[in-house]
PyMOL Python script that loads the backbone (N, CA, C, O; Angstrom):
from pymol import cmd

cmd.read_pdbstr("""\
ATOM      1  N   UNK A   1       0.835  -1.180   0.000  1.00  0.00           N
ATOM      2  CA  UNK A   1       0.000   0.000   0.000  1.00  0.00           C
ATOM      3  C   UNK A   1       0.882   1.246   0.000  1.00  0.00           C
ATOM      4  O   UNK A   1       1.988   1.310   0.536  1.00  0.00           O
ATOM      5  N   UNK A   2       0.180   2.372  -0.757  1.00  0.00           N
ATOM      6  CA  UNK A   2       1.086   3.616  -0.765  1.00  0.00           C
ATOM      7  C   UNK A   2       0.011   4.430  -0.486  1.00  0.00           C
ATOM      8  O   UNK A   2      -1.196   4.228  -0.618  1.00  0.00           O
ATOM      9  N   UNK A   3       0.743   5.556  -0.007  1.00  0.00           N
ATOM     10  CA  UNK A   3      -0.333   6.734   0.559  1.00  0.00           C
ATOM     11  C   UNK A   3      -0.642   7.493  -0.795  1.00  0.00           C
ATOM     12  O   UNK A   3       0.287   8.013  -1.413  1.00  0.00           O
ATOM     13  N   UNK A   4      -1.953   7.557  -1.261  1.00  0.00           N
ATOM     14  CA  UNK A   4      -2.718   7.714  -1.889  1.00  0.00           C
ATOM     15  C   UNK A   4      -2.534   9.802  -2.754  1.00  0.00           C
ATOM     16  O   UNK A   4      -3.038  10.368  -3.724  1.00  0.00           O
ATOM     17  N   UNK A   5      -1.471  10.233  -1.569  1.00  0.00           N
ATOM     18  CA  UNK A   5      -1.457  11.781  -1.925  1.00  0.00           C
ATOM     19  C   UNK A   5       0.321  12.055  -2.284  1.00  0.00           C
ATOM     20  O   UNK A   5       0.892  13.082  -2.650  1.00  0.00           O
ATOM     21  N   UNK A   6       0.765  10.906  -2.048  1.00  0.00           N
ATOM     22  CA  UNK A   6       2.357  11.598  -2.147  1.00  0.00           C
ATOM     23  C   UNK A   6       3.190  10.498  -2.400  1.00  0.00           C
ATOM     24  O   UNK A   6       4.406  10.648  -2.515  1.00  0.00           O
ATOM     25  N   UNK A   7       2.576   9.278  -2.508  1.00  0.00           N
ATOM     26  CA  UNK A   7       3.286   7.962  -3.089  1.00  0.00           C
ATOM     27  C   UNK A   7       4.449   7.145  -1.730  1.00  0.00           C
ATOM     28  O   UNK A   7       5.098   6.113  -1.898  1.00  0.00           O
ATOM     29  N   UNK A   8       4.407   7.995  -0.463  1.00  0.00           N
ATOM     30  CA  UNK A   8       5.164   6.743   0.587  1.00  0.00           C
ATOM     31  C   UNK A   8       4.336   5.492   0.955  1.00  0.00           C
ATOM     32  O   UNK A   8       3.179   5.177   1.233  1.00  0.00           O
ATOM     33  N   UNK A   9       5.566   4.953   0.802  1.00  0.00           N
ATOM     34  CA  UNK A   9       5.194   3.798   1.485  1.00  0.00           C
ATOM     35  C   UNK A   9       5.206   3.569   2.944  1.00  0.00           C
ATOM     36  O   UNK A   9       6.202   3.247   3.592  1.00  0.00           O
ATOM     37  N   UNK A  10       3.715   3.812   3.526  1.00  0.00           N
ATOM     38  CA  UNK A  10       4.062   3.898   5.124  1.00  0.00           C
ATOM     39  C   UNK A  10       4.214   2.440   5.593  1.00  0.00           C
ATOM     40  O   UNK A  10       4.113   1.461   4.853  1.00  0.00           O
ATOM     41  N   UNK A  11       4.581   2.404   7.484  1.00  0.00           N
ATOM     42  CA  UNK A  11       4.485   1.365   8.507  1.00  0.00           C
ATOM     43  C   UNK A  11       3.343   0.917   8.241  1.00  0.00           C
ATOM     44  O   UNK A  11       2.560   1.787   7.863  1.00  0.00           O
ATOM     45  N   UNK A  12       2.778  -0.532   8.313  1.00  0.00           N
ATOM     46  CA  UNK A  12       1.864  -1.426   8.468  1.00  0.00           C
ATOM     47  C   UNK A  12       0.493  -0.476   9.700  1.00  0.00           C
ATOM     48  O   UNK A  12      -0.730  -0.334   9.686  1.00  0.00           O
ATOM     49  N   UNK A  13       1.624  -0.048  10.596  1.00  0.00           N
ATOM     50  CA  UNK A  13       0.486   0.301  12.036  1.00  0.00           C
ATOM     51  C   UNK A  13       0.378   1.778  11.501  1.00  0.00           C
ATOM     52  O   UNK A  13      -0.218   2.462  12.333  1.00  0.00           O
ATOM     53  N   UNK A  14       0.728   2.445  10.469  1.00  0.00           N
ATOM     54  CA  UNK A  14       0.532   3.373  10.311  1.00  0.00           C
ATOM     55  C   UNK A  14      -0.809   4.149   9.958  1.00  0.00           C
ATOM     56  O   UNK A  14      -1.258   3.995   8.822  1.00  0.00           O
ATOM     57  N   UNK A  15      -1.445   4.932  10.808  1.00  0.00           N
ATOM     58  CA  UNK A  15      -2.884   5.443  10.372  1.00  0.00           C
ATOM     59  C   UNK A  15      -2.850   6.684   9.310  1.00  0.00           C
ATOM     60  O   UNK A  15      -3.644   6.754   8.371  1.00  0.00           O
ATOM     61  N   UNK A  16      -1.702   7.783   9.606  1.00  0.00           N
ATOM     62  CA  UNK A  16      -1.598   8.766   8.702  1.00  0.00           C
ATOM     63  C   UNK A  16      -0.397   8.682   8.194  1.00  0.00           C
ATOM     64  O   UNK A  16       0.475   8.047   8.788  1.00  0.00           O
ATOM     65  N   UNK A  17      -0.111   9.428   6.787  1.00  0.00           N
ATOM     66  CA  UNK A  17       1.429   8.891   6.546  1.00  0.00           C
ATOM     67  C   UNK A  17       2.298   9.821   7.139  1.00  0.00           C
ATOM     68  O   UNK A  17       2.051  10.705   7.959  1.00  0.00           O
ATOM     69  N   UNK A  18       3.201   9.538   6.681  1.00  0.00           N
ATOM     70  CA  UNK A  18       4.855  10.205   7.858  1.00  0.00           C
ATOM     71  C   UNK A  18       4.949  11.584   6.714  1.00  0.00           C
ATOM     72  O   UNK A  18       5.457  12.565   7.258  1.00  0.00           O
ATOM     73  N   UNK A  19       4.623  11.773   5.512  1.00  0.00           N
ATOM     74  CA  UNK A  19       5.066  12.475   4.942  1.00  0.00           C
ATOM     75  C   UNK A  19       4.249  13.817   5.159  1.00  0.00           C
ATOM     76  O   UNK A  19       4.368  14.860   5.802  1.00  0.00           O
ATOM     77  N   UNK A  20       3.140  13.089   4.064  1.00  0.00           N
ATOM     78  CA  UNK A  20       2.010  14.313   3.633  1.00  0.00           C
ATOM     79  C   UNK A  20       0.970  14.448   4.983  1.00  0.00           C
ATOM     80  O   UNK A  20       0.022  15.231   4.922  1.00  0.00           O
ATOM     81  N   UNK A  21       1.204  13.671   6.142  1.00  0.00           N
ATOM     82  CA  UNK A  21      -0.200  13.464   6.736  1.00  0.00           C
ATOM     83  C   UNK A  21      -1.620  13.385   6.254  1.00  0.00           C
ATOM     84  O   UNK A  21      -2.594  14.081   6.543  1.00  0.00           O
ATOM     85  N   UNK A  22      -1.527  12.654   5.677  1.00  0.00           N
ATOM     86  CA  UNK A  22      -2.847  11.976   5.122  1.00  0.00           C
ATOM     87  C   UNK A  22      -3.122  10.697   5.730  1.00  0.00           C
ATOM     88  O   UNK A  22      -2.354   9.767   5.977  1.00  0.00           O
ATOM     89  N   UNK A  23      -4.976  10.890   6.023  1.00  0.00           N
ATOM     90  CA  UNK A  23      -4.990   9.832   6.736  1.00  0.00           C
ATOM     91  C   UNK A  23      -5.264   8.587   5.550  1.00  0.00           C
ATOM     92  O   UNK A  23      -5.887   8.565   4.489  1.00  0.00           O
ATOM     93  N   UNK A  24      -4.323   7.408   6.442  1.00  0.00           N
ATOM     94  CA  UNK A  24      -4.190   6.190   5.011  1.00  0.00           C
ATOM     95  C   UNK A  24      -5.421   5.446   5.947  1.00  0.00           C
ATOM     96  O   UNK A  24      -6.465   5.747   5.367  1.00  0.00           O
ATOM     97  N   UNK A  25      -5.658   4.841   6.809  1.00  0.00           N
ATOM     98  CA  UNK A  25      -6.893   3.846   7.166  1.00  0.00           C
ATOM     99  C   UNK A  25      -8.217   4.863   8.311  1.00  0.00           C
ATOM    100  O   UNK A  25      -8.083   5.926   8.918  1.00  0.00           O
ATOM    101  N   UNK A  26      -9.328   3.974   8.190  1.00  0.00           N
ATOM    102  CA  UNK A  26     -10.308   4.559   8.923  1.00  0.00           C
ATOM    103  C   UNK A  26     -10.130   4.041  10.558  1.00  0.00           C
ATOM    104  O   UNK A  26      -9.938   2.859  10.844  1.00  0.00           O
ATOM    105  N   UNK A  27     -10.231   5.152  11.585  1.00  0.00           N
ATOM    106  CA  UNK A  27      -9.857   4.773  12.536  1.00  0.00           C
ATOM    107  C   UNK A  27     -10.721   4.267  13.337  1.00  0.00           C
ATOM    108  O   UNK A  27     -11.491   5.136  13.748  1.00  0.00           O
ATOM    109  N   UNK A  28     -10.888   3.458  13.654  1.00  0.00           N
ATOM    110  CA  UNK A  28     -11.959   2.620  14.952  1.00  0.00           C
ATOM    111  C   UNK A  28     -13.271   2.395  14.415  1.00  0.00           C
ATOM    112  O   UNK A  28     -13.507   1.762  13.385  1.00  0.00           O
ATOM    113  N   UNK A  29     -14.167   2.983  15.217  1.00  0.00           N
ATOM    114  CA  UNK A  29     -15.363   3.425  14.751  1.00  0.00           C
ATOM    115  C   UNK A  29     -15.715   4.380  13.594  1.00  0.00           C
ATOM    116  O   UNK A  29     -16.803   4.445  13.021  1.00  0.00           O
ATOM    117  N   UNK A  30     -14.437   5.226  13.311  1.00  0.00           N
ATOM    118  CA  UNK A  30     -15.288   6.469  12.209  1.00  0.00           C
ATOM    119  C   UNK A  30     -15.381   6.031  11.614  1.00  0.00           C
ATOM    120  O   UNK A  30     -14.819   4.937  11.559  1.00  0.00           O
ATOM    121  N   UNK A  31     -16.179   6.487  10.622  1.00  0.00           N
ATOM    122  CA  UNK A  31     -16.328   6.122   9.185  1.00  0.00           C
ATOM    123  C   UNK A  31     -16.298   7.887   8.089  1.00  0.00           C
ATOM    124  O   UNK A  31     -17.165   8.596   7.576  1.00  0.00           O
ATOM    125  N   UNK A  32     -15.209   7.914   8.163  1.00  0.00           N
ATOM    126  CA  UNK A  32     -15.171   9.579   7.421  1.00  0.00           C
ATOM    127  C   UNK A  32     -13.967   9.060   6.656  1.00  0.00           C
ATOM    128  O   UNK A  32     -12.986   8.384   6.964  1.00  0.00           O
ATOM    129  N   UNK A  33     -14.450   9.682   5.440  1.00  0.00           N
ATOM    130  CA  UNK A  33     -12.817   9.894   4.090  1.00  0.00           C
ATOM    131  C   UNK A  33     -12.024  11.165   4.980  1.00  0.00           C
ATOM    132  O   UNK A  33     -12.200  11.807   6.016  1.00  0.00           O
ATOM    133  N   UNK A  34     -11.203  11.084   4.038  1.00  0.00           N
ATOM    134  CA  UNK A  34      -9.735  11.891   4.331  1.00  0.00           C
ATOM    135  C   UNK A  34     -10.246  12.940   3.750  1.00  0.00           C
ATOM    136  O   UNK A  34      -9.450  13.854   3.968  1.00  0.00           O
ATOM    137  N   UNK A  35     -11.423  13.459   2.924  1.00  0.00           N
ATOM    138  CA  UNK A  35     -12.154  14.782   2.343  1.00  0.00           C
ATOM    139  C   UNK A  35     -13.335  14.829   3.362  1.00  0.00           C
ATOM    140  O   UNK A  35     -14.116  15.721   3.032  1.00  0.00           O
ATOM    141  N   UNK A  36     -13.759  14.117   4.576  1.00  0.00           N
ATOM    142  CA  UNK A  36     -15.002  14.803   5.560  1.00  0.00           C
ATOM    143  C   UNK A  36     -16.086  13.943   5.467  1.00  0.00           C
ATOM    144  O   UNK A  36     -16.955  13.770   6.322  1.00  0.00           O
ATOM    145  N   UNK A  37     -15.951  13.226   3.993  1.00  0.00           N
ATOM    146  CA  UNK A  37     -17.226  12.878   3.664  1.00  0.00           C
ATOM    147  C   UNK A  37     -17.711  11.785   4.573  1.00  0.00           C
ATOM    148  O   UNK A  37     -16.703  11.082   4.645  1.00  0.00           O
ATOM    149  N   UNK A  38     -18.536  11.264   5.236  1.00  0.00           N
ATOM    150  CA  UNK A  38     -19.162  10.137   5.970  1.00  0.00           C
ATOM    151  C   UNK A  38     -19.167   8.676   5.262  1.00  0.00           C
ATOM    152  O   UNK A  38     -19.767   8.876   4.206  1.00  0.00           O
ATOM    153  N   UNK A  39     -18.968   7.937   5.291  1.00  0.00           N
ATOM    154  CA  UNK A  39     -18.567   6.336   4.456  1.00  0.00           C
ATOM    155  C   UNK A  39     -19.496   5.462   5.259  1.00  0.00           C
ATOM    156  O   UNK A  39     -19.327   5.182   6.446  1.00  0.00           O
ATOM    157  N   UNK A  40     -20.474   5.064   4.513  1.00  0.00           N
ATOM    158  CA  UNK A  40     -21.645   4.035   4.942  1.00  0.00           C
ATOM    159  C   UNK A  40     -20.553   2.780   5.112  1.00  0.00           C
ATOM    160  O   UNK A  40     -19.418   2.827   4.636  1.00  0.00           O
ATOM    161  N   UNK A  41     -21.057   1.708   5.833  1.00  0.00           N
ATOM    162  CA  UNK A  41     -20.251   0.587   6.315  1.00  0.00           C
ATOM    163  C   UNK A  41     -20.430  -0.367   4.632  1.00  0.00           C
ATOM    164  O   UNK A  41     -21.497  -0.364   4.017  1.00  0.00           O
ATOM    165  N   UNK A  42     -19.490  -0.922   4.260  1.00  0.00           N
ATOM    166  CA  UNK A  42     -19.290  -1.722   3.389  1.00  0.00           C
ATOM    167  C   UNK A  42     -19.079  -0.760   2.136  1.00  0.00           C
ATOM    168  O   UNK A  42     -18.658  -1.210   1.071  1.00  0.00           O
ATOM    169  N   UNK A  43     -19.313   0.250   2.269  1.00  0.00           N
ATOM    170  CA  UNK A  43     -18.091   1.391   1.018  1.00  0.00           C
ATOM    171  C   UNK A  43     -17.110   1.289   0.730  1.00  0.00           C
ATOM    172  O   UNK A  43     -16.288   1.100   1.627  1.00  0.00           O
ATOM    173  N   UNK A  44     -16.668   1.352  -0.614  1.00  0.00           N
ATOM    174  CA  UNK A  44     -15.029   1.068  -0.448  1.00  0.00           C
ATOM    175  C   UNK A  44     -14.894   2.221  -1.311  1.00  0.00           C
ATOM    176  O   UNK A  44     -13.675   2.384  -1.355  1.00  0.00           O
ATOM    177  N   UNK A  45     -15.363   2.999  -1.931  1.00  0.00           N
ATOM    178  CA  UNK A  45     -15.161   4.475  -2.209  1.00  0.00           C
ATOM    179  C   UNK A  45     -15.743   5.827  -1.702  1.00  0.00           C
ATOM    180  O   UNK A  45     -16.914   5.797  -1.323  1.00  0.00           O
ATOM    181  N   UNK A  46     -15.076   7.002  -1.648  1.00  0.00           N
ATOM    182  CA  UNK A  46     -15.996   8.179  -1.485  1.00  0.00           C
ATOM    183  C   UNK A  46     -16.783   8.437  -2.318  1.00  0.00           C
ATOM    184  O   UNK A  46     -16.320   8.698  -3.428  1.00  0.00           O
ATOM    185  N   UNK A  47     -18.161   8.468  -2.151  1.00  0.00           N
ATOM    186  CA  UNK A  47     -19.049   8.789  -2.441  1.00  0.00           C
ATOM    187  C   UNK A  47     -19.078  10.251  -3.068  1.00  0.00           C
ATOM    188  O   UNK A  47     -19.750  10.510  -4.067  1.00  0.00           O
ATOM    189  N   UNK A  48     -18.030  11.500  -2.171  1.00  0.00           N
ATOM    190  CA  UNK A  48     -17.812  12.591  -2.722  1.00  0.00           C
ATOM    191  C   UNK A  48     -16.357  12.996  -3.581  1.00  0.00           C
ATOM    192  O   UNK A  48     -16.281  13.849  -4.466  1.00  0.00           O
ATOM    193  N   UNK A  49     -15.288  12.178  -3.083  1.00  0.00           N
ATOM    194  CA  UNK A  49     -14.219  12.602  -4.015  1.00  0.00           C
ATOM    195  C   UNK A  49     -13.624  11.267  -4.678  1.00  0.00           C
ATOM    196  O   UNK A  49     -12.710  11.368  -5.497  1.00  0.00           O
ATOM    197  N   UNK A  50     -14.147  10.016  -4.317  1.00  0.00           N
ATOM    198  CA  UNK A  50     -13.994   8.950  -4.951  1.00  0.00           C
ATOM    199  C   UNK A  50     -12.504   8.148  -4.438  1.00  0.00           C
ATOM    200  O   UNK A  50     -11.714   7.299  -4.848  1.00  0.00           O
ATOM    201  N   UNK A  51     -12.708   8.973  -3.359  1.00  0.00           N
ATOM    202  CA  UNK A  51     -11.137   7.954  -3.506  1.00  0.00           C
ATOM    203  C   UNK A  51     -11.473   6.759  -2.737  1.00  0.00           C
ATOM    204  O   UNK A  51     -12.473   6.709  -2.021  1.00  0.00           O
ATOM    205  N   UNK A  52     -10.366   5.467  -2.922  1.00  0.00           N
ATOM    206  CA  UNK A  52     -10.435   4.189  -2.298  1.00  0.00           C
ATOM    207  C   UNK A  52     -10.767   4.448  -0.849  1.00  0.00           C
ATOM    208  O   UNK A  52     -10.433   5.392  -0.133  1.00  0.00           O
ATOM    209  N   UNK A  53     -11.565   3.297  -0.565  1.00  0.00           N
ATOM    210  CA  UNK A  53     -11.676   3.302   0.957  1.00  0.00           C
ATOM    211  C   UNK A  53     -11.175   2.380   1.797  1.00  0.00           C
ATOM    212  O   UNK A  53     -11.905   1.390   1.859  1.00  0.00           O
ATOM    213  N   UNK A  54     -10.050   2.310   2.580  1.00  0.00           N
ATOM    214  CA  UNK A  54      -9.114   1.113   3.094  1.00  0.00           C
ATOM    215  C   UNK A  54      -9.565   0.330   4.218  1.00  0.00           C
ATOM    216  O   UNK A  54      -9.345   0.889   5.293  1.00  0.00           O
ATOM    217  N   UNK A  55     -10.202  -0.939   4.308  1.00  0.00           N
ATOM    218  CA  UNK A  55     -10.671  -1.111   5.106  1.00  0.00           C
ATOM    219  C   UNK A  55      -9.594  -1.346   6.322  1.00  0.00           C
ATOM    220  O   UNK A  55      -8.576  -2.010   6.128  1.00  0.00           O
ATOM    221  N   UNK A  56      -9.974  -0.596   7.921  1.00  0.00           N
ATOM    222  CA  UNK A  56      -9.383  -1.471   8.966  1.00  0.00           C
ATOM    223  C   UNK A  56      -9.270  -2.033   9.335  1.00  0.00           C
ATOM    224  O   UNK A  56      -8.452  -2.015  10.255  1.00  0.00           O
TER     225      UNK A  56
END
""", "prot")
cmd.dss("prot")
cmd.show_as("cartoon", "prot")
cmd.util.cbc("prot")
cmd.orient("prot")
């Protein structure tokens, strides 16, 4: 997996990347993209900016 905004390759346990801070997985309970948008359970895209949705 590569972070989706700047091409590192983060840590496995990594939630945001080391570079760009972007968040790479959904944390716990949320369900929000890295653009705000809210992610119904079993989404695997944004609904508003389309990007992949990584499951945790």
């Amino acid at each position: 997996m590569r972070c989706w905004r700047c091409g590192l390759v983060p840590e496995e346990d990594d939630i945001y990347c080391r570079k760009c801070g972007t968040r790479l997985k959904l944390i716990k309970n949320e369900e929000f993209c890295s653009c705000g948008e809210k992610i119904a359970e079993g989404v695997y895209f944004c609904p508003k900016c389309g990007k992949q949705i990584i499951p945790s």
